[in-house]
C-alpha positions in Angstrom: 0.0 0.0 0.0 0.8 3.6 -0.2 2.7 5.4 2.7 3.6 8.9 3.7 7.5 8.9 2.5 9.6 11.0 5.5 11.0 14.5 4.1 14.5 14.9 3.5 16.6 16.8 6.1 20.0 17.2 8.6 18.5 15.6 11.4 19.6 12.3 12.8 17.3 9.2 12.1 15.5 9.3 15.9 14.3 12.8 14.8 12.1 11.1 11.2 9.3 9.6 13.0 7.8 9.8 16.4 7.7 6.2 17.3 11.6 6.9 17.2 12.4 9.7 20.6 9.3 8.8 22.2 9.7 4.7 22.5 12.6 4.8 23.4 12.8 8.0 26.1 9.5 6.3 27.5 11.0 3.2 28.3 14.1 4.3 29.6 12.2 6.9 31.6 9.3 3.9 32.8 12.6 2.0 33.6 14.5 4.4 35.5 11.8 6.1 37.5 11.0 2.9 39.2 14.8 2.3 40.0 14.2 5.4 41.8 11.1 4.8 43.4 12.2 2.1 45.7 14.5 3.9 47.0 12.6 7.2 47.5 9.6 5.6 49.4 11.6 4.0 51.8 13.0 7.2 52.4 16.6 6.9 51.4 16.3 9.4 48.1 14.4 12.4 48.3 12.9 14.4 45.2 12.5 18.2 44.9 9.0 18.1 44.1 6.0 19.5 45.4 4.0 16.3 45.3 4.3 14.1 47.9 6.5 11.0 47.1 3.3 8.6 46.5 1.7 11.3 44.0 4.8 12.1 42.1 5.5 8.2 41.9 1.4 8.3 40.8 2.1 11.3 38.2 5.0 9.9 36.1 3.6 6.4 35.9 0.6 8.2 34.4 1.5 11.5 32.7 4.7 10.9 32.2 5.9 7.8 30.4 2.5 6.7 28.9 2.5 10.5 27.2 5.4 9.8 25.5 4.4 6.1 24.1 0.5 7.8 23.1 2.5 10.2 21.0 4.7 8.1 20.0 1.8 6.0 18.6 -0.3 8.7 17.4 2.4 10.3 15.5 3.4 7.3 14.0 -0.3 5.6 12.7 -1.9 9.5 11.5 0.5 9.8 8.7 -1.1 6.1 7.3 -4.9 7.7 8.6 -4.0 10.9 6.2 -1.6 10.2 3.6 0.2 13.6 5.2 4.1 13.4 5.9 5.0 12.6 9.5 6.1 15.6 12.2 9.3 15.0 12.0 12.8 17.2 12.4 12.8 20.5 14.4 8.8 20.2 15.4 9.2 16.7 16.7 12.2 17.9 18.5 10.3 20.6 20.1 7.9 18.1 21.0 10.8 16.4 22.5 12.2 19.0 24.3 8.8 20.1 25.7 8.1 16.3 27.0 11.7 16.8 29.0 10.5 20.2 30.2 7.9 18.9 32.1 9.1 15.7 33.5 12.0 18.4 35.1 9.2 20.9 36.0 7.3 18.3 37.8 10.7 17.2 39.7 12.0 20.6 40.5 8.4 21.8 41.3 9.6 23.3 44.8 11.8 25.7 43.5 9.3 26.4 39.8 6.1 26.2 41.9 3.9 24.3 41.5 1.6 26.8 39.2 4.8 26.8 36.6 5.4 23.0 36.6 1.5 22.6 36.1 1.5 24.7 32.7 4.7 23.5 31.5 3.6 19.9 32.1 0.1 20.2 31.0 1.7 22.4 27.6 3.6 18.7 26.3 -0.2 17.1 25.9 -2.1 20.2 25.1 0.4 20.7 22.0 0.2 16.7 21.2 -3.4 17.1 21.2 -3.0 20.2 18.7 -0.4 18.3 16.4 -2.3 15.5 16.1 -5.8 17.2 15.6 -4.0 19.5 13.1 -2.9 16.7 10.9 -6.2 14.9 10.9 -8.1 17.5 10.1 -5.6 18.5 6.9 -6.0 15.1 5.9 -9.6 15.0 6.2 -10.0 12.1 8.3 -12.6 12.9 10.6 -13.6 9.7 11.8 -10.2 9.4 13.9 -10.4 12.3 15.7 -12.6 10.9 18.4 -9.3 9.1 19.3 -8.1 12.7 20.5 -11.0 12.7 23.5 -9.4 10.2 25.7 -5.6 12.5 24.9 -8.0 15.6 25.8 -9.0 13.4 28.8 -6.0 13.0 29.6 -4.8 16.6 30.1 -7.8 17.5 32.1 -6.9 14.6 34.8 -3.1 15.7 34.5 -4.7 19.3 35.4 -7.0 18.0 38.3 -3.9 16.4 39.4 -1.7 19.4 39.8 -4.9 21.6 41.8 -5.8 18.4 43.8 -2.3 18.1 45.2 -1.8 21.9 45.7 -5.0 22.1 47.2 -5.5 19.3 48.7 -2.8 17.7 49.3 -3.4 14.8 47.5 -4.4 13.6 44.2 -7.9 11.8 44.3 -10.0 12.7 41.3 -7.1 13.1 39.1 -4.8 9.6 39.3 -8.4 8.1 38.2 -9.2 9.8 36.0 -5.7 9.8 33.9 -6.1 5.8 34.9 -9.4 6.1 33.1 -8.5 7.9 29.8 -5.9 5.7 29.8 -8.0 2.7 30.1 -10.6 4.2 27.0 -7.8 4.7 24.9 -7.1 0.8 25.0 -10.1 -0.3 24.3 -10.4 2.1 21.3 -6.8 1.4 19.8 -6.5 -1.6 20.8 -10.1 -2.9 19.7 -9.0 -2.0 16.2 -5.7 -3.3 16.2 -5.6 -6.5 18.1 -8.5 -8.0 15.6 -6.5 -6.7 12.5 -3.2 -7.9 13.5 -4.7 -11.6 14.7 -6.3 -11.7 11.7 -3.1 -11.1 9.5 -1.5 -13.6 11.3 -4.6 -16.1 11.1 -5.4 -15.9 7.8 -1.2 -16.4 7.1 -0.7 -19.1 9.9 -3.6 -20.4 10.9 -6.3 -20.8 8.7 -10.3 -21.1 10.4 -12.2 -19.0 12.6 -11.4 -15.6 12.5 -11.6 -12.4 15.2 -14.9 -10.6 14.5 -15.1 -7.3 12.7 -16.1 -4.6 14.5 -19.6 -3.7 15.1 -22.1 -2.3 16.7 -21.2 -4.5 20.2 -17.5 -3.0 20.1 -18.9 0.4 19.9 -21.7 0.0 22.9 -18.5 -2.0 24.7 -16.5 0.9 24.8 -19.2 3.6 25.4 -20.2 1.6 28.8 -16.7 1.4 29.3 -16.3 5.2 29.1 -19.6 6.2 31.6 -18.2 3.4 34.1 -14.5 4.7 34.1 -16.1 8.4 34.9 -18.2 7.1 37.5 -15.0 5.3 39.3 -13.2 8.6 38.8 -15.9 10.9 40.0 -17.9 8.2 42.8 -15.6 5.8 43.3 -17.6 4.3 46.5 -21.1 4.2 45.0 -22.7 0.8 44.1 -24.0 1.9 41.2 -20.3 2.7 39.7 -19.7 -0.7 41.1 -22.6 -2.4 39.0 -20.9 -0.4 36.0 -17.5 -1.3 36.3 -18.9 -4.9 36.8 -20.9 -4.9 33.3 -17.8 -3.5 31.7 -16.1 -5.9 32.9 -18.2 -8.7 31.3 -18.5 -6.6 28.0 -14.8 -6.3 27.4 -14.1 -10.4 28.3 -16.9 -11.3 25.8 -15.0 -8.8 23.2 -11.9 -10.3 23.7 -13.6 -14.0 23.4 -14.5 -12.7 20.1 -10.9 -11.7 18.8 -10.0 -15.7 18.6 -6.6 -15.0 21.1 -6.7 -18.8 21.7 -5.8 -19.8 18.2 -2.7 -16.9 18.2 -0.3 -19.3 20.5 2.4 -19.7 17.8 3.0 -15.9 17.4 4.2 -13.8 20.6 3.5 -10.8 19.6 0.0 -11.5 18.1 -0.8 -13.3 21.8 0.5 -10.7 23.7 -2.1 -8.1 22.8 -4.5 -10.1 23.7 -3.4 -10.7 27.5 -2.7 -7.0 27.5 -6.7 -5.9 27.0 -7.0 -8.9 29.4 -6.0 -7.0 32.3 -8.7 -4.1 31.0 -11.9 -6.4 32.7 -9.9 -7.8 35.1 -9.0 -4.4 36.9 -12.8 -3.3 36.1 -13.7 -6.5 38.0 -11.2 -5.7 40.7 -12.2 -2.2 40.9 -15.8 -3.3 41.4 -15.7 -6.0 43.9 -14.4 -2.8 46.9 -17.6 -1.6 46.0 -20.0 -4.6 45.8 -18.1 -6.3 48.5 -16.5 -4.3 50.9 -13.4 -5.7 52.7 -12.9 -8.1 50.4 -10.8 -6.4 48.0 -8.3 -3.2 48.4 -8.9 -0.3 45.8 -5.2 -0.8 44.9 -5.5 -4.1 43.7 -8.0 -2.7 40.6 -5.4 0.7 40.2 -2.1 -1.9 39.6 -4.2 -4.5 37.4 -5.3 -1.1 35.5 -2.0 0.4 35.2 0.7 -2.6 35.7 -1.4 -4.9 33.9 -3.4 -3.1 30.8 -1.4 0.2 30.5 2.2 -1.6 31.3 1.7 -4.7 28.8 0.1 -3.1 26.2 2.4 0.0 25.8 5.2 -2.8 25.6 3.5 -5.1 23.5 2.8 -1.7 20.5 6.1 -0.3 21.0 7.9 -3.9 20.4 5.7 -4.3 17.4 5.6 -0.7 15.7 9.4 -0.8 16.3 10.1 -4.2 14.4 7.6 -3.4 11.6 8.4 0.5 11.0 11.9 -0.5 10.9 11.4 -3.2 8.3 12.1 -5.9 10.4 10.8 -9.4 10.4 7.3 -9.4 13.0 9.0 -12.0 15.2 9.0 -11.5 18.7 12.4 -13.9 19.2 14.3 -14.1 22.4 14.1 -10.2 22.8 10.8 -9.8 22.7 9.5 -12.6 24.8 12.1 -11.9 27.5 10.1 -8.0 27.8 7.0 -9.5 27.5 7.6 -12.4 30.1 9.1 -9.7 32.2 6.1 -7.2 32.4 3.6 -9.8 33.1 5.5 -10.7 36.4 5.6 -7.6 37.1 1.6 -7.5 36.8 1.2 -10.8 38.6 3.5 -9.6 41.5 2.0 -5.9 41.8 -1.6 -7.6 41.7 -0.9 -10.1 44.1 0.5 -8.0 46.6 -2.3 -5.8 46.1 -4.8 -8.4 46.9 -3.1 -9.3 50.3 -0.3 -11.8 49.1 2.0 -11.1 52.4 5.6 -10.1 52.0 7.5 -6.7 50.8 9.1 -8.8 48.3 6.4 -9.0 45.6 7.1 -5.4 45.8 10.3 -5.7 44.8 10.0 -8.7 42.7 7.1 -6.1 41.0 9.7 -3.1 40.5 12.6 -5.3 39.4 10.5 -7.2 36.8 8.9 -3.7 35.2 12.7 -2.2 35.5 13.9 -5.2 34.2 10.8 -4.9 31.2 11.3 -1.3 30.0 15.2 -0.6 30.3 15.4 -4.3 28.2 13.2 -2.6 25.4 15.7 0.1 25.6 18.6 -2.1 25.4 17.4 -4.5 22.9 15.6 -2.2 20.5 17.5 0.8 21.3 19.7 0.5 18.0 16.5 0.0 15.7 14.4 3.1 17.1 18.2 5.2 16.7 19.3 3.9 13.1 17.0 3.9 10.2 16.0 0.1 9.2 14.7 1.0 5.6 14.8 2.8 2.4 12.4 5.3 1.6 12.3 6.0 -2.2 13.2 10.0 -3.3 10.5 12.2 -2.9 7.6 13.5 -5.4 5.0 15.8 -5.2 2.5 13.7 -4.5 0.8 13.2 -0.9 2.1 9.6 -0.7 4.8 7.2 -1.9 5.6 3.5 -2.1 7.9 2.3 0.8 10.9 0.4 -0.5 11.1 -2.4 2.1 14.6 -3.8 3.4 12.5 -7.2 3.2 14.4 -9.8 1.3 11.1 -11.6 0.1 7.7 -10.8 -1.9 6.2 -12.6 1.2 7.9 -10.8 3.6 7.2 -7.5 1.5 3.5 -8.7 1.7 3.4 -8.9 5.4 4.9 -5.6 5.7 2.3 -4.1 3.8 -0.4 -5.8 5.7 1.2 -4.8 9.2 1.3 -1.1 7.9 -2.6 -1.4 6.8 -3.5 -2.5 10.1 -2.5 1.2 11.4 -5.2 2.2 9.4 -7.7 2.3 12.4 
């Protein structure tokens, strides 16, 4: 198929497409912010923050890597929504820069106050939102800009998180509702591209039943999921939000069933996307049951399988992916790729566990060394591919788009390329 060719220019290859800076800084950011959370909540390190240690812990895990792999993402899959040319060079680097701003603003917040930090942190996702809203609209492709409402979300909870914690002294409202934008955005991406992908694969590998197209059922699925997530971010005690989170729940396990995940064991990377959205009805179940049940459950067992489990795997499980097939890679997960994947799921399972009363500090630690072990691995092992271009793109013409020459060695592996760049087409 057609795709947006990159424009020629003196910038190094991390600066041609957005996957490039922002997969690789949000992993080694995920990675290294946990390394110092240990440390800091057992009082050994100390930030220079105004939040507390617990919300700025809270903050980066939600505002601060995940930002960078949604832009990443978005910057990446609008060029193949619009036939545009990707921000690349000197904007993307602004976007960059901007990204770093607030990640120090939100660190150094005692000496910026915490007004300053709040604007330059909240400017990094008010100016994705712009870009991306900007290029979608020039391309005329209006049916993806409801993807910018959960990125819109977003910013509003990174907002209520900054005025909840100056004015309150701790962030309530806010953490759930970045947890919930988070959560929407999932079940919208990822409901369009774990079908597509599993089918590729099926239809290659694994001829017979196939994931079902989406419908009608998708779309109700992720409305209800929507109105449930803002009810656990605005009345999180309620039993009604508990009834709602509960029906979400059993929506998003029958939409998975439907996706055929049990017949996608021989590929990795095609498996893994489904036990990522997995976590999406377990930690609506778990964020139920405190409601329905009381004392049977602890809020933060719903929070980690949310954020852990659904945000964790599945920003692994796209970045592994894009960065294999908009490199011109071979989609195989190998060694590499199963070693992150294995990694993050302990991580989950630890986190979870401890969560729901599993005794012992050492699934804490067990948790922190697996995600560490997870996101600074992605940096290591796909570090190279995300910094050195890993195909030819033929000269450029005047038209809107080009054909990709592929590093592939094979029509069939030319073939699957195409097909994984079609299924960005959400």
């Amino acid at each position: 198929m057609a795709v947006p060719r990159t424009r020629p220019g003196n910038y190094p290859s991390i600066l041609s497409y957005g996957f490039r800076p922002f997969f690789l800084l949000g992993s080694l950011y995920a990675g290294l912010t946990i390394l110092f959370w240990l440390p800091l909540l057992y009082g050994h390190l100390e930030t220079s923050s105004v939040f507390s240690p617990v919300d700025w812990h809270v903050h980066e895990m939600l505002f601060g890597y995940p930002a960078a792999i949604v832009t990443g993402f978005l910057l990446t899959a609008i060029p193949n929504w619009t036939g545009r040319l990707p921000v690349q060079g000197l904007p993307l680097l602004a976007l960059v820069l901007l990204w770093f701003a607030g990640r120090a603003a939100v660190f150094f917040s005692a000496e910026t106050g915490w007004l300053a930090a709040a604007v330059i942190d909240c400017a990094f996702l008010l100016a994705v939102a712009g870009a991306a809203a900007t290029e979608i609209v020039a391309g005329r492709n209006w049916r993806n800009l409801k993807v910018l409402a959960p990125v819109l979300v977003l910013l509003a909870a990174n907002m209520i998180f900054h005025a909840e914690a100056h004015f309150e002294d701790i962030s309530d409202i806010g953490r759930r509702l970045g947890i919930g934008a988070a959560v929407v955005l999932i079940t919208i991406i990822g409901g369009r591209i774990i079908p597509s992908f599993t089918r590729n694969w099926l239809v290659r590998e694994n001829p017979g039943r196939l994931p079902a197209p989406f419908g009608r059922f998708d779309a109700a699925t992720i409305v209800t999921s929507a109105l449930a997530l803002a009810l656990w971010s605005l009345l999180p005690e309620r039993t009604e939000t508990g009834l709602a989170l509960l029906v979400s729940a059993a929506l998003n396990a029958f939409r998975l069933s439907r996706w055929a995940g049990d017949r996608t064991s021989g590929d990795p990377l095609v498996l893994i996307l489904h036990v990522a959205y997995a976590f999406v009805p377990l930690g609506m179940l778990l964020a139920a049951l405190p409601n329905l049940m009381p004392g049977t459950v602890a809020p933060a067992a719903g929070i980690h399988a949310f954020g852990v489990g659904a945000i964790g795997t599945m920003t692994l499980a796209v970045m592994v992916r894009a960065t294999l097939g908009h490199t011109g890679r071979q989609l195989r997960a190998g060694k590499a790729g199963c070693f992150v994947f294995v990694a993050i799921l302990v991580a989950a399972a630890a986190r979870i566990a401890q969560a729901l009363g599993v005794p012992g500090d050492w699934l804490i630690h067990l948790a922190a060394c697996a995600w560490v072990a997870a996101f600074l691995g992605f940096a290591v092992l796909y570090g190279g591919m995300l910094l050195l271009r890993g195909s030819r793109v033929a000269p450029p013409t005047s038209g809107a788009k080009i054909q990709a020459v592929s590093t592939a060695d094979t029509p069939a592996d030319r073939l699957r390329l195409r097909n994984e760049r079609a299924a960005w087409m959400i």
